[in-house]
C-alpha positions in Angstrom: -16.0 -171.6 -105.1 -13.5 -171.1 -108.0 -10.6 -171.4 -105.3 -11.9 -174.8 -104.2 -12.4 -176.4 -107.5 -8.9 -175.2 -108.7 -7.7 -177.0 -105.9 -10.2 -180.7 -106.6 -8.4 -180.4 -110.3 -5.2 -179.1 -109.7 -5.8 -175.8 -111.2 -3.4 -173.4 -110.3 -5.6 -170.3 -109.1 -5.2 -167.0 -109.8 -7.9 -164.7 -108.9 -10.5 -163.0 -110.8 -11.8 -159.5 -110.8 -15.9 -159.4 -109.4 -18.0 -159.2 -112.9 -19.5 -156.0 -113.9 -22.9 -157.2 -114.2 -24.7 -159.8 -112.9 -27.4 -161.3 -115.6 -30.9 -162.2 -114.5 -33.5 -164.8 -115.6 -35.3 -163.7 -118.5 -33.1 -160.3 -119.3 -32.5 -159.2 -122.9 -29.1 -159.5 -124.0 -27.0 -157.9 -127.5 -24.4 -160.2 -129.0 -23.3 -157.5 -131.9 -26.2 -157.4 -134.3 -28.1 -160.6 -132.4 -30.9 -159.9 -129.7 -31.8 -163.0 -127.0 -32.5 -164.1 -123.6 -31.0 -165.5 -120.5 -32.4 -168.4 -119.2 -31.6 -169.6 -115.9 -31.0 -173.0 -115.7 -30.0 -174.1 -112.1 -28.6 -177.8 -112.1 -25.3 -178.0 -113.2 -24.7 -175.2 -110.3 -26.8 -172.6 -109.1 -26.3 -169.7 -111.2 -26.2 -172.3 -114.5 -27.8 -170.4 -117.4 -28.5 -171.1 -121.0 -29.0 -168.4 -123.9 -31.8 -168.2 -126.8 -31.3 -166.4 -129.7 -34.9 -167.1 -131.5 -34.8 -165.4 -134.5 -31.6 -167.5 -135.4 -33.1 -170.5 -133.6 -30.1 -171.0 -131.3 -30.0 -172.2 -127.7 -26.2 -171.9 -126.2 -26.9 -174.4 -123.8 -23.5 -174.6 -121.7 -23.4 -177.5 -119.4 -26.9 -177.7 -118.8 -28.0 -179.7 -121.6 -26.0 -182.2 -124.1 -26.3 -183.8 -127.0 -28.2 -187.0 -124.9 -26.9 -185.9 -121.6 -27.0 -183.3 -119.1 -24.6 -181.2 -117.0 -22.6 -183.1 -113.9 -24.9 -182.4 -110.8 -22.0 -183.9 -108.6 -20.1 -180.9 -107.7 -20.2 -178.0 -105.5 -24.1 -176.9 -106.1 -25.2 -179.4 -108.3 -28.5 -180.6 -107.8 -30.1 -183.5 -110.2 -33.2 -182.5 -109.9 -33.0 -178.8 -110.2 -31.3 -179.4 -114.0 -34.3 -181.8 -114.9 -36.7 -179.4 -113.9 -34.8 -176.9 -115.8 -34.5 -178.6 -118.9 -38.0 -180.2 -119.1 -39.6 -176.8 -117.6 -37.8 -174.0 -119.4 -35.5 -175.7 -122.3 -37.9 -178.3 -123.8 -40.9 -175.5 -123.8 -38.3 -173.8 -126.5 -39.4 -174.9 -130.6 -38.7 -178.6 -131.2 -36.2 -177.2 -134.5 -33.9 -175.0 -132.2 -30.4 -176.1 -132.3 -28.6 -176.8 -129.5 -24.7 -176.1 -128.6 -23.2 -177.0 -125.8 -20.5 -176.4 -124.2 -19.0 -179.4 -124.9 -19.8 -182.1 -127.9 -21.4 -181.8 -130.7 -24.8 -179.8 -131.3 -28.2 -181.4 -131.1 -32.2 -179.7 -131.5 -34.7 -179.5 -128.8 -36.6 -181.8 -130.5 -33.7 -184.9 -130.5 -33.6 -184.2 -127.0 -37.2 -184.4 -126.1 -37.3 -187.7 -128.5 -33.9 -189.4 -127.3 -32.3 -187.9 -123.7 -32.2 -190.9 -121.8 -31.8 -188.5 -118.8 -34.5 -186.3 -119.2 -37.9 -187.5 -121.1 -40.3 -185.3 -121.3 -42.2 -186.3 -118.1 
């Protein structure tokens, strides 16, 4: 769908090559010295996934979850009730001290988020 969102935000495409890899849920990834996880985190779109780094206690969270917000869920694939099952069911099962970045704004923990997202309490 890159094509079609280029064209809602006047994006000039150019296309890009297929990846090498696909990732899975739950698959072990290497970031130089750093060992963690893919999480898959459908919401934000379909394939949306987040990555945990435990030992360094770091969550890359992309556009699933924000510092008191979550991903748009009004685009192509988004679905508002897939990324509040993904954050409450896979995200908010992570340590309450793990810090959060996101892909945009300013970092957050697990823990702030359980306590203060206004769009996704704990259930």
């Amino acid at each position: 769908m890159l094509e079609i969102q280029c064209q809602m935000f006047g994006v000039p495409y150019t296309p890009v090559p297929p990846p090498d890899q696909w990732l899975s849920d739950d698959e072990a990834l290497a970031v130089g010295p750093y060992s963690g996880i893919v999480i898959h985190t459908p919401g934000h779109t379909p394939g949306s996934a987040c990555f945990y780094f435990e030992d360094q206690g770091l969550l890359f969270s992309g556009d699933t979850l924000f510092r008191g917000g979550i991903g748009r869920t009004d685009l192509w694939g988004g679905d508002g009730q897939a990324i509040t099952r993904s954050i409450r069911e896979r995200l908010y099962s992570l340590k309450e001290d793990t810090m959060v970045i996101p892909g945009h704004g300013g970092e957050s923990s697990i823990g702030w988020e359980r306590e203060n997202n206004m769009f996704v309490s704990p259930s």
